[in-house]
Kinemage of the C-alpha trace (Angstrom):
@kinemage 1
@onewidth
@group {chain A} dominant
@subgroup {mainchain}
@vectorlist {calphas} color= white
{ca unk a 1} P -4.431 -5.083 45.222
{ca unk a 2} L -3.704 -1.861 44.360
{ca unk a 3} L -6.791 -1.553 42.010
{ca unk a 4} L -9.208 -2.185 45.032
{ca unk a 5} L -6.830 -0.097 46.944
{ca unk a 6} L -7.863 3.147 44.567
{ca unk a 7} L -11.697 1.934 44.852
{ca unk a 8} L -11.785 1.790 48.195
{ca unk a 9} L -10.081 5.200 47.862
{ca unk a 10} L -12.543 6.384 45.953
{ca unk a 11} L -15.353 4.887 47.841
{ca unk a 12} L -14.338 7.112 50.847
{ca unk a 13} L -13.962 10.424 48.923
{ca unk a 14} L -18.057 9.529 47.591
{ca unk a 15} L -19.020 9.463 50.984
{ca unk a 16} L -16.987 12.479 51.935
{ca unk a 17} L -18.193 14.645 49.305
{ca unk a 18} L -22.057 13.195 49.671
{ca unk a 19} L -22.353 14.847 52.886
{ca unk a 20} L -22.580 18.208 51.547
{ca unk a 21} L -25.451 19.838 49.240
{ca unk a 22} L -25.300 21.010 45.849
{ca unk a 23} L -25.549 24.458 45.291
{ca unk a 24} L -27.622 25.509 42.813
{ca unk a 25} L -26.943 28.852 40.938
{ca unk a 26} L -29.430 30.818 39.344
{ca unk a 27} L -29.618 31.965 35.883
{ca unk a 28} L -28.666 35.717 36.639
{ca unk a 29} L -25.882 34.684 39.209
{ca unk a 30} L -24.270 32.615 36.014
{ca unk a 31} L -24.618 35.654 33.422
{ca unk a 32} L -23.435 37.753 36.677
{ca unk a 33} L -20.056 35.927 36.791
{ca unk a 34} L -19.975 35.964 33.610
{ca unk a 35} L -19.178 39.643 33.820
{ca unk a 36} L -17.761 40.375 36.760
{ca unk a 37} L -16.549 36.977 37.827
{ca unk a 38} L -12.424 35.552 37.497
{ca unk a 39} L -11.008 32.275 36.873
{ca unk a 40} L -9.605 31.934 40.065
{ca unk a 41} L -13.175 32.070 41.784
{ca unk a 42} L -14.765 29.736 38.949
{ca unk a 43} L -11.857 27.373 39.789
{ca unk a 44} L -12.245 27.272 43.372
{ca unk a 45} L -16.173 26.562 42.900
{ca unk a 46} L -16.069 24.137 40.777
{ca unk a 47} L -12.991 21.993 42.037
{ca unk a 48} L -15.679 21.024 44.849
{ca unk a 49} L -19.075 21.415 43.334
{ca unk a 50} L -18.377 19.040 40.881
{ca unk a 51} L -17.092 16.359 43.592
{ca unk a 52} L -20.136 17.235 45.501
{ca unk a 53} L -22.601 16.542 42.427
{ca unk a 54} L -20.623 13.479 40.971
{ca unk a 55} L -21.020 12.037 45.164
{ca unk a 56} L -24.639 12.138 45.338
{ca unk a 57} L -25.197 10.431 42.355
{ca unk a 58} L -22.517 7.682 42.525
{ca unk a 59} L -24.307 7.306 46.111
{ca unk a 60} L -27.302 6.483 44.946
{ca unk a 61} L -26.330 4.002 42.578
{ca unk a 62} L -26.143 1.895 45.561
{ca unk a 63} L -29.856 1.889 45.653
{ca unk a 64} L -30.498 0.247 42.173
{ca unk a 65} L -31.293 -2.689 40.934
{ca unk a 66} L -28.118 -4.857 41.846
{ca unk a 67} L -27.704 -7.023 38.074
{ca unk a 68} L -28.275 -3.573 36.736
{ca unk a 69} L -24.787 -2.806 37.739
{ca unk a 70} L -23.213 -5.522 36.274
{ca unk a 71} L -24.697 -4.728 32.844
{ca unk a 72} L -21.228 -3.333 30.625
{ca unk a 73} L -22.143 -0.427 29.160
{ca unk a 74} L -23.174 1.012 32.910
{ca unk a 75} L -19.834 -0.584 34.365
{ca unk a 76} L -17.894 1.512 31.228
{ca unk a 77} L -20.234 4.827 32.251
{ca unk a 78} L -19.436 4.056 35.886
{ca unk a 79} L -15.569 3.969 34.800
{ca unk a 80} L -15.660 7.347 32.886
{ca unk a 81} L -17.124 8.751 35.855
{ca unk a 82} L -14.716 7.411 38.459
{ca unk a 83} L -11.985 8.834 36.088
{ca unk a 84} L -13.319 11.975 35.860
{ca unk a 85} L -13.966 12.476 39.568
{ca unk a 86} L -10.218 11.516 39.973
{ca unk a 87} L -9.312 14.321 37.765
{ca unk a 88} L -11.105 16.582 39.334
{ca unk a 89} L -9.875 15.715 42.778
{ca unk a 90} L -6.164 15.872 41.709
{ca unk a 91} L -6.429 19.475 42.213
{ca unk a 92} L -8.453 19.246 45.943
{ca unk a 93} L -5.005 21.440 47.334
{ca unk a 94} L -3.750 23.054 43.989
{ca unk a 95} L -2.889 26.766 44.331
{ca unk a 96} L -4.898 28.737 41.498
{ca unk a 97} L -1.971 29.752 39.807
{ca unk a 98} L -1.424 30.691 36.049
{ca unk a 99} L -0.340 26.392 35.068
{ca unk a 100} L -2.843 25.329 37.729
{ca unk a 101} L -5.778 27.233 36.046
{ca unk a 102} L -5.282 26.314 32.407
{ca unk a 103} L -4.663 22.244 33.505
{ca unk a 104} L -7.925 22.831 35.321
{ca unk a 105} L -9.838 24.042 32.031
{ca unk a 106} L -8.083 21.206 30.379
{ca unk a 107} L -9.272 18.816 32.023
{ca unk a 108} L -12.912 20.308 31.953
{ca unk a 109} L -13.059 20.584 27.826
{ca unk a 110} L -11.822 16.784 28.155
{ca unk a 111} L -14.478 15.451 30.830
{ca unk a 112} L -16.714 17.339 28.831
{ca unk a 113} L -15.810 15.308 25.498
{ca unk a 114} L -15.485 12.077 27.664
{ca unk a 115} L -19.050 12.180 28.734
{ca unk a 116} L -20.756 13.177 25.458
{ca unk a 117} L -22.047 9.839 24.434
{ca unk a 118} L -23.065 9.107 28.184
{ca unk a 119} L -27.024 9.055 27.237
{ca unk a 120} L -26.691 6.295 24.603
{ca unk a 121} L -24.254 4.330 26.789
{ca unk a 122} L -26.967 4.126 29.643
{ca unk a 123} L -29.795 3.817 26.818
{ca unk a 124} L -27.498 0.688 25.811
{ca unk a 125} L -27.237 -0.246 29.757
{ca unk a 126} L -31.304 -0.668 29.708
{ca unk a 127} L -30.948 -3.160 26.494
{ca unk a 128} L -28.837 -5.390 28.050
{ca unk a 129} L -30.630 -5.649 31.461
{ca unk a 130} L -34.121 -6.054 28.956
{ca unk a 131} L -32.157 -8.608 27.084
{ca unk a 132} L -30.684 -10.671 30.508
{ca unk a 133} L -34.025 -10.978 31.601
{ca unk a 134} L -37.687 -9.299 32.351
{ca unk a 135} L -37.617 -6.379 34.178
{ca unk a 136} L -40.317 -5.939 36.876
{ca unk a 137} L -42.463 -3.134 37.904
{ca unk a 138} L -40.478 -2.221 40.789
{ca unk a 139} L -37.365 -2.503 38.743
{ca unk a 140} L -38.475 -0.177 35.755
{ca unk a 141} L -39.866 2.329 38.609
{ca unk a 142} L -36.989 2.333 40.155
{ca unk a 143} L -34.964 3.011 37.219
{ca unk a 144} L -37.151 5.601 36.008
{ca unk a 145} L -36.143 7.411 39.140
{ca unk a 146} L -32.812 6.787 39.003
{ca unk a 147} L -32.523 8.195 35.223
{ca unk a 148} L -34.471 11.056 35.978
{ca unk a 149} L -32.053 12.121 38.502
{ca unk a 150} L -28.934 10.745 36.797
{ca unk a 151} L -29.546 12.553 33.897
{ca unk a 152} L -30.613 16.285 35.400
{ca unk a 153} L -27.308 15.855 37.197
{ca unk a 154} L -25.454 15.997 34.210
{ca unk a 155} L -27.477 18.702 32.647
{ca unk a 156} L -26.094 20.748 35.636
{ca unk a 157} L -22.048 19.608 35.518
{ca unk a 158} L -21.955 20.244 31.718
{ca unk a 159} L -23.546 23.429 32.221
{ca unk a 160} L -21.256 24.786 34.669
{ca unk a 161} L -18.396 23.103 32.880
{ca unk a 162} L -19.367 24.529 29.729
{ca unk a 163} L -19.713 28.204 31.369
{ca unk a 164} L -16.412 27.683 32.408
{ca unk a 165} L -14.409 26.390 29.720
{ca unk a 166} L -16.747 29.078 27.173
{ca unk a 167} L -15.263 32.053 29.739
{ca unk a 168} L -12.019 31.121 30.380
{ca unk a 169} L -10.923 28.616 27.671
{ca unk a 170} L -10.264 28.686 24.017
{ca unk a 171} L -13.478 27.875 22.899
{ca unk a 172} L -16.236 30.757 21.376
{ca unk a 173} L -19.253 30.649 22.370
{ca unk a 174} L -21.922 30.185 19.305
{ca unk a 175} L -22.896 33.515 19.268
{ca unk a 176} L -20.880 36.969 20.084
{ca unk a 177} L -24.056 37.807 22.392
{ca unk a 178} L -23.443 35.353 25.134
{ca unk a 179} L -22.367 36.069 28.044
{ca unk a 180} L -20.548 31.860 28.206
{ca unk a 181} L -23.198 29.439 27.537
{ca unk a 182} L -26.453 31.895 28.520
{ca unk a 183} L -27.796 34.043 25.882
{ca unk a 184} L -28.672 37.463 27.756
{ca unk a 185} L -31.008 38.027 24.292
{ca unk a 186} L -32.363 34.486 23.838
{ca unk a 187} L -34.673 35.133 20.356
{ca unk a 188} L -37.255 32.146 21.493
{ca unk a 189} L -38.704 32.565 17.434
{ca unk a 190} L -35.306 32.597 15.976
{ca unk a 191} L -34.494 29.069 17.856
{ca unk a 192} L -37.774 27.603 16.810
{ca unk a 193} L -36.988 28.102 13.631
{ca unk a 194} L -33.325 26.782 13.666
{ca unk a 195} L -35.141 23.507 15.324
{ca unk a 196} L -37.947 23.450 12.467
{ca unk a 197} L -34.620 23.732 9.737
{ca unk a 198} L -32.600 20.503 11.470
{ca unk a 199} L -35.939 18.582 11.890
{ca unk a 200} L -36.934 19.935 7.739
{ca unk a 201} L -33.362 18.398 7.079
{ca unk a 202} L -33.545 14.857 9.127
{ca unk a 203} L -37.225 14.696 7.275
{ca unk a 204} L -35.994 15.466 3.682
{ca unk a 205} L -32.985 12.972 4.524
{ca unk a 206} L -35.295 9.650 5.436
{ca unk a 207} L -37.693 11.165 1.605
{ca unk a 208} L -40.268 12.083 3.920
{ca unk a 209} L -42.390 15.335 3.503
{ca unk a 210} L -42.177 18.432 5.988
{ca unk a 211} L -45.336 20.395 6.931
{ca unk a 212} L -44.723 23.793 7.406
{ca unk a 213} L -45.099 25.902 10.924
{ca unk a 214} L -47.040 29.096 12.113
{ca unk a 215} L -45.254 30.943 14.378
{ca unk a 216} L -46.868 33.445 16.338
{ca unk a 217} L -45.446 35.544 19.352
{ca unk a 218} L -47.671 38.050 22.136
{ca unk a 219} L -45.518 39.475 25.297
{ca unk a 220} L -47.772 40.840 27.412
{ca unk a 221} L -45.842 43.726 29.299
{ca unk a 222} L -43.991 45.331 26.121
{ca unk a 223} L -44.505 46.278 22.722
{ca unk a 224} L -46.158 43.187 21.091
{ca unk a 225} L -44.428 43.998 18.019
{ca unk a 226} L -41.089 43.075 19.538
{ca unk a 227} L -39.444 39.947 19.263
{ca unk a 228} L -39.870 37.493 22.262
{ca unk a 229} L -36.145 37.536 24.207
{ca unk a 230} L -35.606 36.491 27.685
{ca unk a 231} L -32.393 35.443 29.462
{ca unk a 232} L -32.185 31.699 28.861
{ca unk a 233} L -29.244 28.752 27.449
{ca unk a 234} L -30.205 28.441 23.718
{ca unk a 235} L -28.516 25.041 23.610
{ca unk a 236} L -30.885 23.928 26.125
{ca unk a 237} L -34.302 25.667 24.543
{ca unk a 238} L -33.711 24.303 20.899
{ca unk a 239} L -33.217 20.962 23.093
{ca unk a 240} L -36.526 21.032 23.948
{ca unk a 241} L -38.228 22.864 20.550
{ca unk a 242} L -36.219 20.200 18.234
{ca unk a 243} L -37.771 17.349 19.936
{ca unk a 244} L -41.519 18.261 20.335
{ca unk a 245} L -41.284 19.639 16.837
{ca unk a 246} L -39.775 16.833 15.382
{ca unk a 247} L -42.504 14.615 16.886
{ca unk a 248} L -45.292 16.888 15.684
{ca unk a 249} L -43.976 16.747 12.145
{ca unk a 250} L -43.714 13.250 12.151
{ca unk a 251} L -47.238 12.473 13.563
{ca unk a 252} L -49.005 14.966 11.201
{ca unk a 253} L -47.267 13.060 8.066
{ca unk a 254} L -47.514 9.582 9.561
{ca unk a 255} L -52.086 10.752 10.254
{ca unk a 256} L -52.332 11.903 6.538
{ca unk a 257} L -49.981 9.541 4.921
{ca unk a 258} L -47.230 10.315 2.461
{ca unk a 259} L -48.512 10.983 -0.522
{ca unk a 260} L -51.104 13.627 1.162
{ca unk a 261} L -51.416 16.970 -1.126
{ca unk a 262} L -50.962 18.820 1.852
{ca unk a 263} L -50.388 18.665 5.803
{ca unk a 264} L -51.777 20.796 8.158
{ca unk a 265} L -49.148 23.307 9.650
{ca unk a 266} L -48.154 22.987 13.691
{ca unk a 267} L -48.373 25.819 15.205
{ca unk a 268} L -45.995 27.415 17.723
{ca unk a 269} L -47.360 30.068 19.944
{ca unk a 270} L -44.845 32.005 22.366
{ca unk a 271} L -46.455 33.982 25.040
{ca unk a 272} L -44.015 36.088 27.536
{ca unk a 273} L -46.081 36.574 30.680
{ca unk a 274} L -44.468 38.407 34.128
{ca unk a 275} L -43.787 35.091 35.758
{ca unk a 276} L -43.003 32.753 32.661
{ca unk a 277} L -42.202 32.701 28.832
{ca unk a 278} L -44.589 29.523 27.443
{ca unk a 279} L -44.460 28.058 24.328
{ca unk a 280} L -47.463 26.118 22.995
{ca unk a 281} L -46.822 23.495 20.160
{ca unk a 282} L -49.752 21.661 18.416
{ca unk a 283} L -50.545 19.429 16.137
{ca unk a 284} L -52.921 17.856 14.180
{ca unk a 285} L -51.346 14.448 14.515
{ca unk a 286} L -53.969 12.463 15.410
{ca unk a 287} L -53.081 12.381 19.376
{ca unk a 288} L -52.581 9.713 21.662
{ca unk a 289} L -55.043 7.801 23.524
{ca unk a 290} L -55.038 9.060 27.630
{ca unk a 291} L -53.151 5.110 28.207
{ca unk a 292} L -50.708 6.093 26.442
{ca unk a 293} L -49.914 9.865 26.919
{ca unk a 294} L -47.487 9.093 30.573
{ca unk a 295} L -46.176 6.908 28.805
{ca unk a 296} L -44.329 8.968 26.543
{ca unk a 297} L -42.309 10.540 29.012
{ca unk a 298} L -41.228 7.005 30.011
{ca unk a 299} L -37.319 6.141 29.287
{ca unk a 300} L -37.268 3.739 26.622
{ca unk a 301} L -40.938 3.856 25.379
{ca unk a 302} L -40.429 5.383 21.719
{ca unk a 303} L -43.422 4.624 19.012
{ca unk a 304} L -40.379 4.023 16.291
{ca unk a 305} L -38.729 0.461 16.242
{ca unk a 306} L -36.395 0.206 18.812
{ca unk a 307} L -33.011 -0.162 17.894
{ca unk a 308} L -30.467 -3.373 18.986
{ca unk a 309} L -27.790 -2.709 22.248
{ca unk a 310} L -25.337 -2.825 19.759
{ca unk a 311} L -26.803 0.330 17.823
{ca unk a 312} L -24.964 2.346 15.596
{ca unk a 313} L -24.624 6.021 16.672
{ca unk a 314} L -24.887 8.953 13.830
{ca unk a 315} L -21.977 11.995 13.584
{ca unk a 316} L -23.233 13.762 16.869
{ca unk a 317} L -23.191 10.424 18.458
{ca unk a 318} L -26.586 10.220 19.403
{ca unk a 319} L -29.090 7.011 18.712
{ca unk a 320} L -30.685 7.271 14.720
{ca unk a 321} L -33.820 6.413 15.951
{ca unk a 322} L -35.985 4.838 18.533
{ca unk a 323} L -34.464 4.673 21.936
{ca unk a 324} L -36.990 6.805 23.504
{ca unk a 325} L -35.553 8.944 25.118
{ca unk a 326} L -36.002 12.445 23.508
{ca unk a 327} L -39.299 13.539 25.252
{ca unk a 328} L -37.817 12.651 29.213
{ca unk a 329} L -34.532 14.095 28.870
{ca unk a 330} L -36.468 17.173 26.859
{ca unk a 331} L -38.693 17.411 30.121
{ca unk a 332} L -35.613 17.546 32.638
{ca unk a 333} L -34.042 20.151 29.964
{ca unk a 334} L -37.267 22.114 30.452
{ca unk a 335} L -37.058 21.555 35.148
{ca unk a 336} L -33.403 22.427 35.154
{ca unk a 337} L -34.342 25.796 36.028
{ca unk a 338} L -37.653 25.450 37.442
{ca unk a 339} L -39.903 25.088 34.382
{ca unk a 340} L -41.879 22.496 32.758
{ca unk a 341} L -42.652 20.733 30.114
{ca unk a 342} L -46.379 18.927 29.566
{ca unk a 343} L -48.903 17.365 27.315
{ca unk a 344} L -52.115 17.248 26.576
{ca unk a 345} L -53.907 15.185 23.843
{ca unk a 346} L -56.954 14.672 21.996
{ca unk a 347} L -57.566 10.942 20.375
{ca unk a 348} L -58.110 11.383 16.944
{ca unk a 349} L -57.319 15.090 16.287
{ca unk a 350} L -53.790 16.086 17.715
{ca unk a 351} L -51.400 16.688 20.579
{ca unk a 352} L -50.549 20.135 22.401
{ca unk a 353} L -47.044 20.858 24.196
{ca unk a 354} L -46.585 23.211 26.438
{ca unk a 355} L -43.007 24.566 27.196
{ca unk a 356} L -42.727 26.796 30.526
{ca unk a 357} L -39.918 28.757 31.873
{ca unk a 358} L -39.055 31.092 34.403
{ca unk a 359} L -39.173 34.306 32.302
{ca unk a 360} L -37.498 36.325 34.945
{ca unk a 361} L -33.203 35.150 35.491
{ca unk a 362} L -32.932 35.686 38.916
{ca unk a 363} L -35.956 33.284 39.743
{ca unk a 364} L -34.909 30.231 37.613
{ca unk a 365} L -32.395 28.497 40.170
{ca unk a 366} L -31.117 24.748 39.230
{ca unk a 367} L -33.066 22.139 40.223
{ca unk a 368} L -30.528 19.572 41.515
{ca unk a 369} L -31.099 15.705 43.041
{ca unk a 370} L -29.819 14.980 46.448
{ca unk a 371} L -28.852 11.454 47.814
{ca unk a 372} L -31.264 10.874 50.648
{ca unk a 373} L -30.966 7.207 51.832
{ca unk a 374} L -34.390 7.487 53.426
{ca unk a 375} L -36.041 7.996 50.187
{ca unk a 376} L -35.369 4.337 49.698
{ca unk a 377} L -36.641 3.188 53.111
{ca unk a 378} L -40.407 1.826 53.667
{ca unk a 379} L -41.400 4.644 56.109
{ca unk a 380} L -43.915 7.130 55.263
{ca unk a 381} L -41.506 10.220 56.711
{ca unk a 382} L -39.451 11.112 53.171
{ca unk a 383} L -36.214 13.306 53.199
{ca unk a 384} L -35.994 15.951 50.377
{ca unk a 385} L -34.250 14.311 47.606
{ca unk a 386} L -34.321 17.197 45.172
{ca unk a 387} L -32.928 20.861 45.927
{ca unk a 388} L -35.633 23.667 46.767
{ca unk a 389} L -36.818 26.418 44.793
């Protein structure tokens, strides 16, 4: 009794919270706070944004597939997330004093940890609803929806956790530079070649051969000479670099074979223009046939063997191979603040990337899901379901 008691509890506060909007920050707001901003006013935000984000999404898991819910690993993910929500809401009427404050950022750097292996846990979620039965088209579209927006949720709440436990907790940010988790001198060459040295690594681990990469950078309004920096989250660019590159390498080995003398290098181009920083990665892979290429930013389609549900995870705690689920989650890494992430392909030669980002901070605002029931509806009039520009 008193477990359905807290649910229905629960069940209130989602609804409550669900009827307000996200608010997206920008880039340059976060590095803002991030120097003139207190704890106080960080706590205050996020004691309710969170709620707010955590509502929308638990609201429209009422729109899924209905056995999808009953799978286990979503029922544990839907239990971490209940728990953290009633964490957060403990301190709805808390004043923001000194014991209030550090309990708050407590809590965060533990929600934080809680919810690191959340992408493999819903990964798992899809192998057991595959495994209880076939999954229709409407199902898997559905689902592809859902995941999409599930998943750029969380890119938001662990940023802004992150900001705030890197400002005001006793974590360091990686680098001195960084103004919390945004890097006011992101070095977009420097992080490509970090993501080429863990890829060169994972390669030489499994005995298989690296190709080497070109890197070449142009910025069209200062001196060319000068290294390409913008303000941007390195966690979130090498993201996005590691995973293209790692799929280049591993299609321009798998084309020549090997025992080849010698692979052809990718190439990385990074261009700053005045509206957006782009980075181009190609390869001479081979490519993917035009059937195929949407595929790939499918979750769960993944040209390696796909792995069990009861997959082993490696020290980071992500999948060891095959889950499919690098180049979508890479993509919403790449929308989070208004940029994109595409691909184009030629059969039989090789595949081209193309990273784009909002090179200018205070024009890359979040871009955040909203619950809108009539999305799910069968009339033609559709409420925004996704915050604006």
């Amino acid at each position: 009794m008193q477990f359905s008691r807290r649910l229905f509890t629960l069940a209130n506060q989602f609804d409550n919270y669900a009827k307000f909007q996200p608010t997206p920050v920008t880039l340059k707001s976060l590095i803002d706070f991030a120097v003139d901003g207190d704890m106080k006013h960080s706590y205050k935000f996020l004691r309710v944004e969170l709620l707010v984000r955590w509502s929308h999404m638990r609201k429209e898991m009422d729109y899924i597939p209905a056995r999808f819910l009953e799978m286990p690993s979503l029922k544990l993910a839907n239990s971490l997330y209940d728990q953290s929500f009633s964490e957060v809401l403990a301190f709805k009427d808390a004043e923001p004093d000194a014991t209030t404050l550090r309990k708050f950022t407590e809590t965060l750097v533990e929600i934080r940890r809680r919810h690191a292996n959340i992408v493999p846990t819903l990964a798992r979620a899809y192998m057991e609803l595959e495994k209880a039965g076939p999954i229709d088209l409407i199902e898997k579209n559905r689902l592809q929806y859902f995941y999409d927006r599930f998943f750029m949720n969380r890119i938001g709440i662990r940023t802004l956790i992150y900001q705030h436990t890197l400002l005001f907790g006793n974590e360091l940010p990686q680098h001195s530079q960084q103004a919390g988790i945004i890097d006011p001198y992101c070095d977009v060459a420097s992080i490509v070649r970090d993501a080429y040295a863990t890829a060169k690594q994972l390669f030489e681990r499994a005995s298989y051969p690296v190709p080497t990469i070109e890197i070449s950078s142009h910025n069209v309004h200062e001196n060319e000479k000068n290294d390409v920096t913008f303000v941007y989250i390195p966690a979130h660019l090498y993201h996005i670099i590691f995973e293209l590159l790692k799929n280049s390498l591993r299609a321009t080995v798998e084309r020549y074979g090997l025992d080849a003398k010698e692979y052809p290098p990718v190439c990385v181009r990074i261009v700053k223009g005045h509206e957006d920083l782009t980075i181009q990665i190609a390869d001479r892979g081979g490519g993917v046939p035009r059937s195929k290429l949407s595929q790939l930013f499918h979750y769960m389609y993944s040209t390696a063997p796909k792995p069990n549900s009861d997959f082993t995870l490696d020290s980071k705690g992500t999948p060891i191979a095959g889950l499919g689920y690098g180049l979508p989650i890479a993509r919403l890494y790449a929308k989070y603040f208004q940029g994109n992430l595409a691909l184009s392909s030629v059969e039989g030669l090789g595949t081209w990337a193309y990273i784009s980002i909002k090179a200018a901070a205070e024009n890359a605002s979040e871009l955040l899901p909203i619950f809108s029931k009539i999305r799910y509806s069968y009339t033609t009039k559709k409420g925004s379901d996704w915050t604006k520009k």
